[in-house]
N, C-alpha and C positions, 0 to 999 in steps of 0.2 A: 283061750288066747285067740283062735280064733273068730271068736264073736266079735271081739274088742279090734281086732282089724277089720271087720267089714263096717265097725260103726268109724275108726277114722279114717278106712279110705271114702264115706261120703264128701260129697263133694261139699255139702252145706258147711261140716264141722273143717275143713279145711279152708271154705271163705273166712268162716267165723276166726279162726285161727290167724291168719291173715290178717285179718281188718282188727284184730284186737293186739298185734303187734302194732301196725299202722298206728293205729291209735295213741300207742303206749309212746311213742315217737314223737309224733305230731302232739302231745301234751306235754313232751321233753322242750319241744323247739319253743311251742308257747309257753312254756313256762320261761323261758332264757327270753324270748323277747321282751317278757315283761320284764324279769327281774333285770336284763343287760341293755335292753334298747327303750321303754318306753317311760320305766322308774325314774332312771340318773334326770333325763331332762327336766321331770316335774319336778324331782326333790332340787334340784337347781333355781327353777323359777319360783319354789317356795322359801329359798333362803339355803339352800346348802342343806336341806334334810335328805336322810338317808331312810326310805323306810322300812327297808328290810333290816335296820338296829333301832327302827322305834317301837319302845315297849313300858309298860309300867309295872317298875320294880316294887314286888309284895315285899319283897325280905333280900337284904344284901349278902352278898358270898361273904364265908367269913374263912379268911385264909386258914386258921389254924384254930382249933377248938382251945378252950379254957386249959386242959389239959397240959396241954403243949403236945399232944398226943401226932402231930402233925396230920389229924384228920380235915383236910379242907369242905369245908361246906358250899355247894353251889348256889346261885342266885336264882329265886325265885320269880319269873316273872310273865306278865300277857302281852307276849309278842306283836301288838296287834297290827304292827308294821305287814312283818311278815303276812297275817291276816288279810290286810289290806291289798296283795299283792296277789295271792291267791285268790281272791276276788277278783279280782281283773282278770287275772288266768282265766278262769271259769268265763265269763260274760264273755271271752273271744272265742272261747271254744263252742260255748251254745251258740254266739251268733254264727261262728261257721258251721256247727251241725246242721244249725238249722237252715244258713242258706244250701246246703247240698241236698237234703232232705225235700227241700221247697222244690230245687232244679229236678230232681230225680221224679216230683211227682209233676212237674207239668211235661218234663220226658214221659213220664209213663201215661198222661192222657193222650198226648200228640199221637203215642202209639194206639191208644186205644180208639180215639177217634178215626186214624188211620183205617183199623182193622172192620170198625163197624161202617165206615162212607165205602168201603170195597165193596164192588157188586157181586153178591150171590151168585153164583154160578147156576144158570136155568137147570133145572130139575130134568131128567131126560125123562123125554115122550112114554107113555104105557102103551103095553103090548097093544093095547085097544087102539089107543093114538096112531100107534105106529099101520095097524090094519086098514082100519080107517082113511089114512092117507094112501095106501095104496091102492085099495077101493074107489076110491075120489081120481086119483091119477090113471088108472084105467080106466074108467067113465070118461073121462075128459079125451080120452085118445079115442071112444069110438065116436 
């Protein structure tokens, strides 16, 4: 038990934890903008289609078996509305992975460029250097 709490008090498994919440969130919101904010208008200016109930039915529900057994049978079919909508989810989400991904890495050059244009701090003088100049400094005073 203890091992298992020194691995999730790291700090890493707790960004990670974090950012995989975040995530699960920010794929909740995108997903609703597609299906509530950016579908209805297109399926509008295509005629009134809805494409989260466009789909090509393989085999129709059949209320109630031959029997009369009252077993209903569901409808078989390829959603490909829905399909179509989760596409678009996905391409908003890569394009904004990947613009944060993009910002993040020309952050991280700014900073690296930053770090390497800093000037060195001069190396201090060796004991020799350091004699030397005192040797030269008393010369200079007779």
């Amino acid at each position: 038990m203890e091992e298992f709490k020194k691995f999730i008090s790291k700090g890493n498994v707790m960004q990670m934890a974090v950012g995989l919440i975040l995530a699960t969130y920010f794929g909740a919101i995108v997903k609703s903008l597609v299906n509530d904010i950016i579908m209805p208008p297109i399926g509008m200016l295509l005629g009134g289609m809805d494409f989260s109930k466009m789909k090509l039915i393989l085999k129709e529900a059949v209320a109630e078996t031959a029997e009369g057994s009252g077993d209903a049978i569901a409808e078989i079919a390829i959603s490909y509305g829905v399909f179509i909508n989760t596409i678009i989810t996905f391409l908003i989400v890569a394009f904004t992975v990947f613009i944060v991904v993009k910002k993040y890495n020309q952050l991280k050059e700014k900073m690296e460029k930053k770090e390497e244009e800093a000037p060195a701090a001069p190396a201090a003088p060796s004991k020799e250097e350091v004699l030397l100049a005192e040797i030269r400094d008393l010369l200079a005073k007779k």
